[in-house]
N, C-alpha and C positions, 0 to 999 in steps of 0.2 A: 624773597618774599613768598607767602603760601599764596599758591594758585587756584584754580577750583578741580584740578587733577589731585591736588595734595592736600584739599578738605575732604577729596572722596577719601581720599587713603586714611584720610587720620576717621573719619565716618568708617570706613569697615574693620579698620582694626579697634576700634571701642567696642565694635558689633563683636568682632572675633572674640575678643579677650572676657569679654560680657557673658558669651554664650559658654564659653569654656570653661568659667572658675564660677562664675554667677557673682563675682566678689567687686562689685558697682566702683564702688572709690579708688580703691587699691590701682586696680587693671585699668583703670580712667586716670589715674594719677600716672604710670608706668609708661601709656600712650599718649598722651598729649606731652609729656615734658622731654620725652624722645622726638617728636617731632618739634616740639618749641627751641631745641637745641639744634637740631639737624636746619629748619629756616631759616635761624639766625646768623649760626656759620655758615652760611651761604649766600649769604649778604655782605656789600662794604660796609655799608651806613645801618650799623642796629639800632640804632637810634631811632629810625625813621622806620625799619622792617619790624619793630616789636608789637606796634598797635595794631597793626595789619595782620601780621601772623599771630598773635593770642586772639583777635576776632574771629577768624578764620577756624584755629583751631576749637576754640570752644563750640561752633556754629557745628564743626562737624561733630563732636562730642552727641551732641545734643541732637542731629540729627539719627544718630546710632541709637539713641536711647529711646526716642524715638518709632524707631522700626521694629524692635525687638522687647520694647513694652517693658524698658527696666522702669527704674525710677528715676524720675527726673532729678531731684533735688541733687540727691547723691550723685547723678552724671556730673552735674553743676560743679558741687563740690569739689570733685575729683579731678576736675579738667581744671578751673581756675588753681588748682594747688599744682599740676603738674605744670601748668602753664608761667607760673612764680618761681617755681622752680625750676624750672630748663634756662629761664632769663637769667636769674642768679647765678648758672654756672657761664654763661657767657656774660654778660655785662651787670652793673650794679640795678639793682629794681628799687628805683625812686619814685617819691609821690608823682609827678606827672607822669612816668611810664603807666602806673596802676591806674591812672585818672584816664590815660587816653585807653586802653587795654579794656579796660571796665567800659567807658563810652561807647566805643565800637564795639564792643559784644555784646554790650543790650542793645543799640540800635541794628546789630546784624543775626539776636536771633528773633523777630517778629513774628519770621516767616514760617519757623520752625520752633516755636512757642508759644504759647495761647496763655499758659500762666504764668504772667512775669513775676508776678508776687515770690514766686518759688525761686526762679530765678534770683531776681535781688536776694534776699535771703540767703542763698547756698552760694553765693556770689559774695559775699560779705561774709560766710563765715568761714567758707574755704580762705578768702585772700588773708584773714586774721591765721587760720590754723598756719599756713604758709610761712608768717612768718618768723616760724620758729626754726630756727638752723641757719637765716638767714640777715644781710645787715638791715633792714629794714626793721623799722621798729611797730611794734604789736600800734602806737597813739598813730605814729604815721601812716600805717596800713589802713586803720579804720576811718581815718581821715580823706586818705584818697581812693576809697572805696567806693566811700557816700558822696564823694562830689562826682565821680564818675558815674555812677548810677545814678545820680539827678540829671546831668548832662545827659545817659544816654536816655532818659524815660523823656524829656522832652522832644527827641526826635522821632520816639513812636506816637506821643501823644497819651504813652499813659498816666494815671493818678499820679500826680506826685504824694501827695497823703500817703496812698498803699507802696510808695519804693520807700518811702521816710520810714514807714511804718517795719515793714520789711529789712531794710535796711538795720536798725537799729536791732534788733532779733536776732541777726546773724551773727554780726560785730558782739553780742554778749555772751551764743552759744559759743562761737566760736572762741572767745576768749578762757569760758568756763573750761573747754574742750582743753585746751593746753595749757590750766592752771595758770594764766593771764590775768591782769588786773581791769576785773569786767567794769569796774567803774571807771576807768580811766580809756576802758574801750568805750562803755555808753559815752561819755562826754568829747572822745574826739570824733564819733560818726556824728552826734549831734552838730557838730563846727562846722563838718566837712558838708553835710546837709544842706544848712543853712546857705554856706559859702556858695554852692553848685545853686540852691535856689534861686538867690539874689542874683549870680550871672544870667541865669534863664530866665528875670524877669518873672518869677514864680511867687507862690504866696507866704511869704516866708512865717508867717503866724501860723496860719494854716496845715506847714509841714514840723515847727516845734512842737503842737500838739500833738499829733500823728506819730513823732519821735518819742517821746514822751510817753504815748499809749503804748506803742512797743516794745517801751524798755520795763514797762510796769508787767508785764506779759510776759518778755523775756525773763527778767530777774524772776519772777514765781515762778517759771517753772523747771531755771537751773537751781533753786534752793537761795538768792542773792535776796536780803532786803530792799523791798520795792522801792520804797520811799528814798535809800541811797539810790539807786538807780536812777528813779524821776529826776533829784535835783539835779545829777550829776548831767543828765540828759540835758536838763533845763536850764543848765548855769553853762552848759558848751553852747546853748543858742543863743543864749544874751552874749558871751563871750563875742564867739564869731558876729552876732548884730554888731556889737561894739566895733568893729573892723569895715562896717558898713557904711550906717550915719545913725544918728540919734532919732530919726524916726524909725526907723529898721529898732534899734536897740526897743523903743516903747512899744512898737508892735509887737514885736515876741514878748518881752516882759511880761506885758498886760496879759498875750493869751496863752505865757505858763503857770503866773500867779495865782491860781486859783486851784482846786480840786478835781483831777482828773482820775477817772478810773476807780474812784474812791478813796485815793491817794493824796493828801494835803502835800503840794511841789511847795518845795521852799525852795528858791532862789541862791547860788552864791558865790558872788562876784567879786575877786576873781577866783575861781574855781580851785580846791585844794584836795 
């Protein structure tokens, strides 16, 4: 399991590799998935050492970038794709490995991030670019992205509105980024959303709109019709309410059925 001897190593080698190529993602992707493979083989139980070690190593990602004034986003980006990919080559990366992974690295970078927005975001669209090469699939990736990132925003206490919003953004870039089916990526972070709300006792009306807003934002600005976007968003949270209970279901319902963003959401159940 990474220790905080082998956060510092993986924090200086994102500094190193950062300072030397200036090439953010690339050299963030090359270190952390060398380290994400090096913890794991040195463990009996991966199972139990993965959520630990991708917290760990993202935290130190993110402290390098940090120090040395790169960009955040792109650190993000580049750590959670090296970090799916080092797992990959030692064990399978399943929805709850990505669900607990994702938790504990927004709960473990507070201390060493002020803008989580950014975070969610390049967090969700790394773990979509991710998984391309690998057996995970592009609906189940964005699925347990967004419920991991709802779980871990309730342990810092931030917006869930801004990770939903966030969240769904990412999950689109990142689908448009590998020629993925960005509506079928907006509709499973909206599921995976909703799902991680309702465990946390969150507002789950509150964060389909918020979903919703970000996929009408996202789709303009990779070129993606908005209005397929919204539904697609807005027919994954009815969905997932349906998995709920029937108050959960008219909650959301009620407040995606109307015009948001300028955008008339039409509803469509069950989603196709």
């Amino acid at each position: 399991m990474v220790n905080t001897t082998d956060k510092t190593e993986v924090k200086n080698a994102v500094t190193r590799a950062i300072e030397g190529t200036g090439d953010t993602v690339e050299e963030t992707i090359n270190v952390t998935k060398g380290a994400t493979v090096k913890a794991l083989r040195s463990v009996g139980n991966v199972g139990e050492a993965t959520t630990k070690a991708g917290a760990d190593i993202l935290t130190g990602a993110i402290e390098a970038a940090g120090d040395v004034g790169s960009e955040l986003g792109n650190t993000v980006k580049g750590a959670i794709i090296g970090i799916i990919q080092g797992t990959a080559e030692i064990t399978s990366v399943t929805i709850a490995s990505l669900v607990g992974v994702v938790r504990s690295a927004i709960s473990g970078t507070t201390n060493v991030a002020k803008d989580i927005g950014t975070v969610a975001t390049e967090t969700a669209h790394g773990a979509i670019v991710a998984t391309k090469g690998i057996t995970l699939s592009l609906q189940d990736a964005a699925f347990g992205v967004a419920h991991g990132l709802i779980a871990g925003t309730k342990n810092v206490g931030t917006d869930v509105g801004l990770t939903a919003k966030s969240a769904i953004r990412g999950s689109i870039t990142g689908a448009k980024e590998i020629g993925g089916d960005v509506i079928q990526a907006a509709n499973s972070t909206a599921r995976g959303l909703i799902k991680g709300t309702s465990e946390i006792g969150g507002d789950v009306a509150k964060v389909a709109v918020s979903a919703v807003e970000g996929a009408i934002e996202a789709a303009e600005s990779v070129g993606v019709n908005a209005a397929d976007a919204a539904s697609a968003t807005a027919s994954g949270a009815v969905e997932a309410a349906g998995e709920i209970s029937e108050a959960t279901v008219k909650a959301v319902r009620d407040a995606v059925t109307t015009t948001i963003g300028g955008v008339k959401v039409i509803v469509k159940a069950p989603f196709k």
